[in-house]
C-alpha positions in Angstrom: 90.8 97.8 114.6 94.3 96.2 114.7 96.9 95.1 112.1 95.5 91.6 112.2 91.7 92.4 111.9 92.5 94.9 108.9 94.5 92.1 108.0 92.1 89.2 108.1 89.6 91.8 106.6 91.3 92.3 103.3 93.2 88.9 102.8 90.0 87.9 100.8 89.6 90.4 99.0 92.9 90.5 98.2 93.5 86.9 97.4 90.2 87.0 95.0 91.5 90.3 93.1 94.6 88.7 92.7 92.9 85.4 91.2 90.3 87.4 89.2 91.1 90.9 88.5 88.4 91.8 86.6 86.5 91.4 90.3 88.4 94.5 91.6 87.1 97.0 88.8 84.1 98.6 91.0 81.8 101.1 89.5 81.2 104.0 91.8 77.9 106.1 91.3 77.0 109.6 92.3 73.7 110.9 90.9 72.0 114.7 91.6 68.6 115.9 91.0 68.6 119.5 89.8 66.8 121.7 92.6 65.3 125.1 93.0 67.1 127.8 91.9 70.9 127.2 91.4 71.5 123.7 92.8 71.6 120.2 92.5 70.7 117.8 95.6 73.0 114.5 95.9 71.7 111.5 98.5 74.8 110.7 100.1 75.7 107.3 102.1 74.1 109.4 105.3 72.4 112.4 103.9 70.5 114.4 101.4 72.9 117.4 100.3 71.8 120.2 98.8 74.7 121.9 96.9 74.7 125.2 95.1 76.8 128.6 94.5 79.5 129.1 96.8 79.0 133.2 98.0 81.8 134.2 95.5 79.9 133.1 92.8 76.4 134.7 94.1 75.4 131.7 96.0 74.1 132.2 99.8 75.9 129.9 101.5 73.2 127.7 102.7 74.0 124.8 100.6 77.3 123.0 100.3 79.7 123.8 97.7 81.2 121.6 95.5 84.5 123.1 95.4 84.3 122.3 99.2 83.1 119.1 98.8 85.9 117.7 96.9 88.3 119.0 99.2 86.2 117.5 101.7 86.5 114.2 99.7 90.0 114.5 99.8 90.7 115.0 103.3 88.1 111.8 103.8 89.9 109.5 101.7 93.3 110.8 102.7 92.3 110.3 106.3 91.2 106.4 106.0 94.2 105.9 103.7 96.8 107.1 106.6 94.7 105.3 109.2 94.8 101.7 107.1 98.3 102.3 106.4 99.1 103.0 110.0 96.8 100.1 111.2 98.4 97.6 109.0 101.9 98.5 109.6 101.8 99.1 113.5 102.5 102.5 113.9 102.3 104.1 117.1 99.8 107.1 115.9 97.7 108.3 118.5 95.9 111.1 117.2 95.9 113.3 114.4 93.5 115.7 111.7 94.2 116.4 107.8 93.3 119.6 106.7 93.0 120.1 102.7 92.8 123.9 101.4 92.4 125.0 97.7 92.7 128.4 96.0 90.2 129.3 93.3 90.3 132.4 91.1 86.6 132.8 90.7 86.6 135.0 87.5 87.4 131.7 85.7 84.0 130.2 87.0 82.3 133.3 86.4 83.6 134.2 82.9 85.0 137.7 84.0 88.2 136.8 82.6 88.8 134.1 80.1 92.4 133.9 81.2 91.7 133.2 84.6 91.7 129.2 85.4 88.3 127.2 86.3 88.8 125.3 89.5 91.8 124.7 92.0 95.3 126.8 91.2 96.7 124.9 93.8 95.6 122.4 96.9 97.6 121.8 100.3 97.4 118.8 102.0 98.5 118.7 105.5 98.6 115.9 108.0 99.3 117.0 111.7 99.9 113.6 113.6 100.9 112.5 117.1 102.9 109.7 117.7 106.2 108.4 118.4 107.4 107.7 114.9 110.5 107.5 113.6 111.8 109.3 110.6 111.8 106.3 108.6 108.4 105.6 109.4 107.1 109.0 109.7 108.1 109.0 105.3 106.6 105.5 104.7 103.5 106.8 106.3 103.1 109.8 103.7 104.2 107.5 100.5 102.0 104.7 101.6 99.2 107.6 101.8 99.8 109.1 98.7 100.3 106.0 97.3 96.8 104.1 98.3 94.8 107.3 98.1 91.8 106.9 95.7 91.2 110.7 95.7 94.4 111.9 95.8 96.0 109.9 92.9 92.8 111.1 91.1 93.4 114.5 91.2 97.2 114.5 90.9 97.0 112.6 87.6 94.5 114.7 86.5 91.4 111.7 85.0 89.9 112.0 82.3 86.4 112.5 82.2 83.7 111.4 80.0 80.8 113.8 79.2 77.5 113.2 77.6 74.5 115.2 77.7 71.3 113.7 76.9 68.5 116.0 76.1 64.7 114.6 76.1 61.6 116.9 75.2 
């Protein structure tokens, strides 16, 4: 796809969120189905996942992890982010991958230590690209990333999340 398909592609969209922006305010939905044993199976876009305990939390690395999946998620999001941004303003990228790591001190998860955090200490982003990019736009690439990134603006600011459990007999 080129700057003027992405282009022609969003200009709509665009021009009807700008008109009516209650039309831009989407509801995404994710739903699992508690499985056998430890896990929880999710139908993805493409696939049933079946996710459970990653091996440091007794798990046996069969299923996916969620801790895994979110970085996954990131790296997804933060990938089609770059590539729009790169698309729509010409830039001469040619290749590239985004790798996302995370550490986790699993004796939060696990109770062992009530001082230990539960979930990510800390998550690296990295972006190795190939291109003949300037400086300039080498550092509009990575703000327009950050920027536009769904999943990455989610977990920098930290959402809130709304929890209700619902208990039938």
């Amino acid at each position: 796809m080129d700057s003027d398909a992405l282009k022609a592609l969003q200009a709509p969209l665009k021009d009807r969120y700008r008109q009516d922006p209650g039309s831009a305010i989407i509801t995404l939905k994710a739903e699992g189905r508690l499985g056998e044993g430890v896990s929880c199976s999710l139908q993805t876009h493409k696939a049933l996942v079946e996710a459970g305990l990653h091996p440091a939390t007794g798990g046996s690395g069969i299923e996916a992890c969620s801790g895994d999946m979110l970085l996954e998620a990131l790296v997804a999001c933060a990938g089609v982010t770059l590539k729009a941004v790169a698309t729509a303003l010409e830039l001469p990228l040619t290749s590239g991958t985004v790798t996302a790591e995370g550490d986790l001190d699993f004796r939060g998860t696990l109770g062992v230590d009530r001082e230990a955090p539960v979930g990510f200490r800390a998550i690296r982003l990295r972006f190795d690209l190939k291109g003949k990019l300037s400086d300039e736009q080498k550092a509009t690439l990575a703000k327009l990333t950050e920027r536009y990134c769904v999943v990455y603006q989610t977990v920098c600011q930290a959402t809130p999340v709304d929890t209700q459990f619902s208990v039938n007999s």
